[in-house]
C-alpha positions in Angstrom: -11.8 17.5 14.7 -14.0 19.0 17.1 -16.1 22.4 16.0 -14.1 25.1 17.9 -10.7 24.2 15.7 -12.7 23.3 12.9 -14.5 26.8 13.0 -10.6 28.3 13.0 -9.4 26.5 10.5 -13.1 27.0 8.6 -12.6 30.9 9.1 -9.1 31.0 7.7 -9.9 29.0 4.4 -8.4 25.7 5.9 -9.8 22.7 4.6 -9.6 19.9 7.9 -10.4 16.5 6.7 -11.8 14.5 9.9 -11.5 10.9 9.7 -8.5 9.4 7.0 -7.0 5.8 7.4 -3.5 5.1 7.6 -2.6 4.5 4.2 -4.9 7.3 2.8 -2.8 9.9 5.0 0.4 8.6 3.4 -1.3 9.3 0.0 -2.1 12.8 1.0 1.7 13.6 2.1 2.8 12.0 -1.2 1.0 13.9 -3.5 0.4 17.2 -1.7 4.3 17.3 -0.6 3.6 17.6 3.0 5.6 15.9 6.0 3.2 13.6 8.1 3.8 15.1 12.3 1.9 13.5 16.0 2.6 17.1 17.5 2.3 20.9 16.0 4.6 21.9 19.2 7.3 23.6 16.0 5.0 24.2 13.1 8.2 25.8 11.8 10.1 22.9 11.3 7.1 21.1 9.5 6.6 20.7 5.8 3.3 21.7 4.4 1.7 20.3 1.8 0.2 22.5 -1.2 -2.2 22.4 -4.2 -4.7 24.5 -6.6 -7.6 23.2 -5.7 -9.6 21.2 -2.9 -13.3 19.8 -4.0 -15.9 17.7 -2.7 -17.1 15.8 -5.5 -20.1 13.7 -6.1 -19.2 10.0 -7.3 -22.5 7.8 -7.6 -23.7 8.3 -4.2 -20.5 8.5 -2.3 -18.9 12.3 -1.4 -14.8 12.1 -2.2 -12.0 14.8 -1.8 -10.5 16.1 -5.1 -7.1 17.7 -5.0 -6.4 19.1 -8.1 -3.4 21.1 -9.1 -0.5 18.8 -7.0 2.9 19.9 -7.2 4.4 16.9 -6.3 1.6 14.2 -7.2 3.7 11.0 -6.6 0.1 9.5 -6.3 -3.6 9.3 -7.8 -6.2 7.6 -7.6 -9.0 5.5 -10.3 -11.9 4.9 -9.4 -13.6 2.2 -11.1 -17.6 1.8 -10.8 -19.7 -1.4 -11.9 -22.2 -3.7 -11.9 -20.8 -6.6 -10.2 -17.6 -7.6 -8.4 -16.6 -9.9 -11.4 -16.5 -6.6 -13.8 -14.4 -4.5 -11.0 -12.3 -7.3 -10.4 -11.1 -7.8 -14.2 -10.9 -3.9 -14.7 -8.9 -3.9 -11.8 -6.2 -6.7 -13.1 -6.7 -4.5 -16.3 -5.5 -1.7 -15.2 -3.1 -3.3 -12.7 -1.5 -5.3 -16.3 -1.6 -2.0 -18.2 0.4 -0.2 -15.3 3.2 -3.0 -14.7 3.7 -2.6 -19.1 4.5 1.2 -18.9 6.7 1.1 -15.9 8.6 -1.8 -17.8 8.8 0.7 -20.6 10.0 3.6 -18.6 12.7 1.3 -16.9 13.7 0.0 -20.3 12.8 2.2 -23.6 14.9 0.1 -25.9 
């Protein structure tokens, strides 16, 4: 986004977010409730996304995008830090293992 429609958006209390991959803007319509458009030529016809709160937060030494407060929030995110590929890799299947259990035991509660 260039400066002049940032500065709009900027003056209006409109976060813009610049530069998102596919997949992470199919994220953001999940959890914020919003309908992905190419064109604003009927912003009536669109569906907005909505939550509380929008942060930048500190993690390590990378800046992410909080969104706190979704409505819908088909989606999250975990964020695993370590120190070497071999420990993210096994937290990772970890969690991965731990996830595949409860959806088992939501699908089948016996």
């Amino acid at each position: 986004i260039y400066n002049f429609p940032e500065s709009l958006f900027a003056e209006r209390g409109v976060m813009a977010i610049e530069h998102a991959d596919f997949e992470g803007v199919d994220r953001l319509a999940a959890v914020l409730g919003g309908e992905i458009v190419s064109t604003f030529d009927h912003p009536e016809l669109v569906t907005l996304g909505e939550c509380d709160l929008i942060e930048e937060i500190m993690i390590g030494e990378d800046k992410v995008i909080r969104f706190g407060g979704c409505k819908v929030g088909e989606a999250c995110t975990i964020v695993l830090r370590g120190s070497s590929t071999h420990f993210l890799d096994e937290a990772e299947r970890s969690i991965h293992d731990a996830l595949c259990i409860l959806v088992a035991t939501v699908k089948d509660p016996r």
